[in-house]
C-alpha positions in Angstrom: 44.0 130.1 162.6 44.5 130.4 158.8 48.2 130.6 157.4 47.3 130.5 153.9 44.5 131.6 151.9 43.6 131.2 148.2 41.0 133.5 146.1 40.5 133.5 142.3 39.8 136.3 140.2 38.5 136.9 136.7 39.1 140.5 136.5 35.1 140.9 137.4 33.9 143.1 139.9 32.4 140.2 141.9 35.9 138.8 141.8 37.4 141.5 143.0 35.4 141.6 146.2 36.4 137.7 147.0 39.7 139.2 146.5 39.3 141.9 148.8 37.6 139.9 151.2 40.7 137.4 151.6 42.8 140.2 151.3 41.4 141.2 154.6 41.4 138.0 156.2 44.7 137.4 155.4 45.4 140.8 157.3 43.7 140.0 160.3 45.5 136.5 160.5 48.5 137.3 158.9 48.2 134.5 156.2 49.4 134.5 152.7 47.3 135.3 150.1 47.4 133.2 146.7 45.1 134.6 144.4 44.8 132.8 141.4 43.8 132.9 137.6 42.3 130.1 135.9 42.4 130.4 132.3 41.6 127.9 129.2 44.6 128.1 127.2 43.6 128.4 122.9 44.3 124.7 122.6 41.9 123.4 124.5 39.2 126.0 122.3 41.0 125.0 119.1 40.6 121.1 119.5 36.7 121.7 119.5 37.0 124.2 116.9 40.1 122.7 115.1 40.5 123.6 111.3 42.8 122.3 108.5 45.7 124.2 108.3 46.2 125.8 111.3 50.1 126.1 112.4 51.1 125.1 115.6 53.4 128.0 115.9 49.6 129.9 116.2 49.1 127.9 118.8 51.8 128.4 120.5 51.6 131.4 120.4 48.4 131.9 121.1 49.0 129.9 124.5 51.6 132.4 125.6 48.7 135.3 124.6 46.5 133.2 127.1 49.0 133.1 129.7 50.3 136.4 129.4 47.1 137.9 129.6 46.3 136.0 132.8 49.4 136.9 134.7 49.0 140.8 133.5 45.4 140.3 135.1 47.1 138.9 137.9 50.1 141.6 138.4 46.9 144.2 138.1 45.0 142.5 141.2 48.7 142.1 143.5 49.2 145.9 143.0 45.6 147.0 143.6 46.8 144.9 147.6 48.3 147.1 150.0 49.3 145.8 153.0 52.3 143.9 154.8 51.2 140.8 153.9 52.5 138.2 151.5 51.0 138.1 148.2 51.2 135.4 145.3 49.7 135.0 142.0 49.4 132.0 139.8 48.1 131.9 136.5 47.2 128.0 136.2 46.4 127.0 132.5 42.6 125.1 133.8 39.4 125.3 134.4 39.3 127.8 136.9 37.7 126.0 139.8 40.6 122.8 139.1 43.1 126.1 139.4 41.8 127.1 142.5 41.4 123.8 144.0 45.2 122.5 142.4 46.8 125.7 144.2 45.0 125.2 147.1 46.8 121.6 147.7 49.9 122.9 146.1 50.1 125.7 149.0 48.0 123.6 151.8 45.4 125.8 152.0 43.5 126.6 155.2 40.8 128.5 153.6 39.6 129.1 150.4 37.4 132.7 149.5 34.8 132.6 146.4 32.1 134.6 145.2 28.5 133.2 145.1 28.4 134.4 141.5 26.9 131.4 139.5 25.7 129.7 142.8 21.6 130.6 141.8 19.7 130.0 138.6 21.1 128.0 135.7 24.5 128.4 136.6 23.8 126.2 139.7 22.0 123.7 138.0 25.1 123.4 135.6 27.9 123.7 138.2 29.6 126.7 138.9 33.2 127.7 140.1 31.8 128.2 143.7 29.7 125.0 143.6 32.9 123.1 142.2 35.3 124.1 145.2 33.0 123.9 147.8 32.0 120.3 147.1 35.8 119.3 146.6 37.9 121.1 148.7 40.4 119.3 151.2 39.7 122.8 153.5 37.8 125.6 154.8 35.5 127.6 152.3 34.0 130.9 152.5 31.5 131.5 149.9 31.0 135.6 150.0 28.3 137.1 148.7 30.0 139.2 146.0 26.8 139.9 143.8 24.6 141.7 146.6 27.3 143.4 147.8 28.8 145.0 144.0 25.1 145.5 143.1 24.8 147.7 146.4 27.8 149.7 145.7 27.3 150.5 142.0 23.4 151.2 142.9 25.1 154.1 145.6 27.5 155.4 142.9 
């Protein structure tokens, strides 16, 4: 039924149970399993921010801080996967739902796992990563509940 399956993480614990849910899914249906890290590189933070003076060797190389960081995040999460199936990580330098949803076409997606982290409250007023994909996706999207669920297992610990 699904062949390939995309899930972003953040490195939170709510992330990491969207991840562990696709993970899963992608077991049981033998998909592949993209997980992916959308990060804002310092660029885009510096043109708000800009000051006079700044190099743009800083820049650089605070871009290649940005992306490192992301793919180390992402390396962490691959490992943390056990399991026959196939496993791929993209740091994409974007908003993270844009990441999500730009892999997803990349890939041809069948399904798409997020968190409902940001989907009450403010957050949802404002838009939210979950909010985003599901209203633009070209395919399937669970939203998990992540918060009940991490907030049920660090309240047993």
């Amino acid at each position: 039924m699904f062949r390939a399956i995309v899930v972003g993480t953040d490195g939170s614990a709510t992330a990491g149970e969207a991840v562990r849910r696709a993970h899963a899914l992608a077991g049981a249906f033998r998909a592949d399993l993209h997980v992916v890290n959308g990060y804002r590189t310092p660029a885009v933070v510096l043109a708000a921010t800009a000051e006079p003076g700044l190099m743009p060797s800083a820049v650089v190389e605070w871009e290649v801080a940005a992306r490192d960081d992301a793919c180390h995040l992402l390396d962490g999460v691959a490992k943390g996967l056990a399991g026959p199936i196939t496993v791929t990580t993209h740091a994409v330098s974007a908003h993270p739902a844009t990441a999500i949803l730009s892999v997803a076409e990349v890939v041809d997606a069948d399904l798409i796992v997020v968190g409902n982290r940001g989907m009450k409250g403010v957050r949802r007023l404002l838009g939210s990563v979950p909010a985003n994909v599901s209203h633009h996706a070209a395919c399937d999207v669970l939203v998990v509940d992540t918060v009940d669920t991490v907030g049920a297992v660090a309240a047993a610990r």
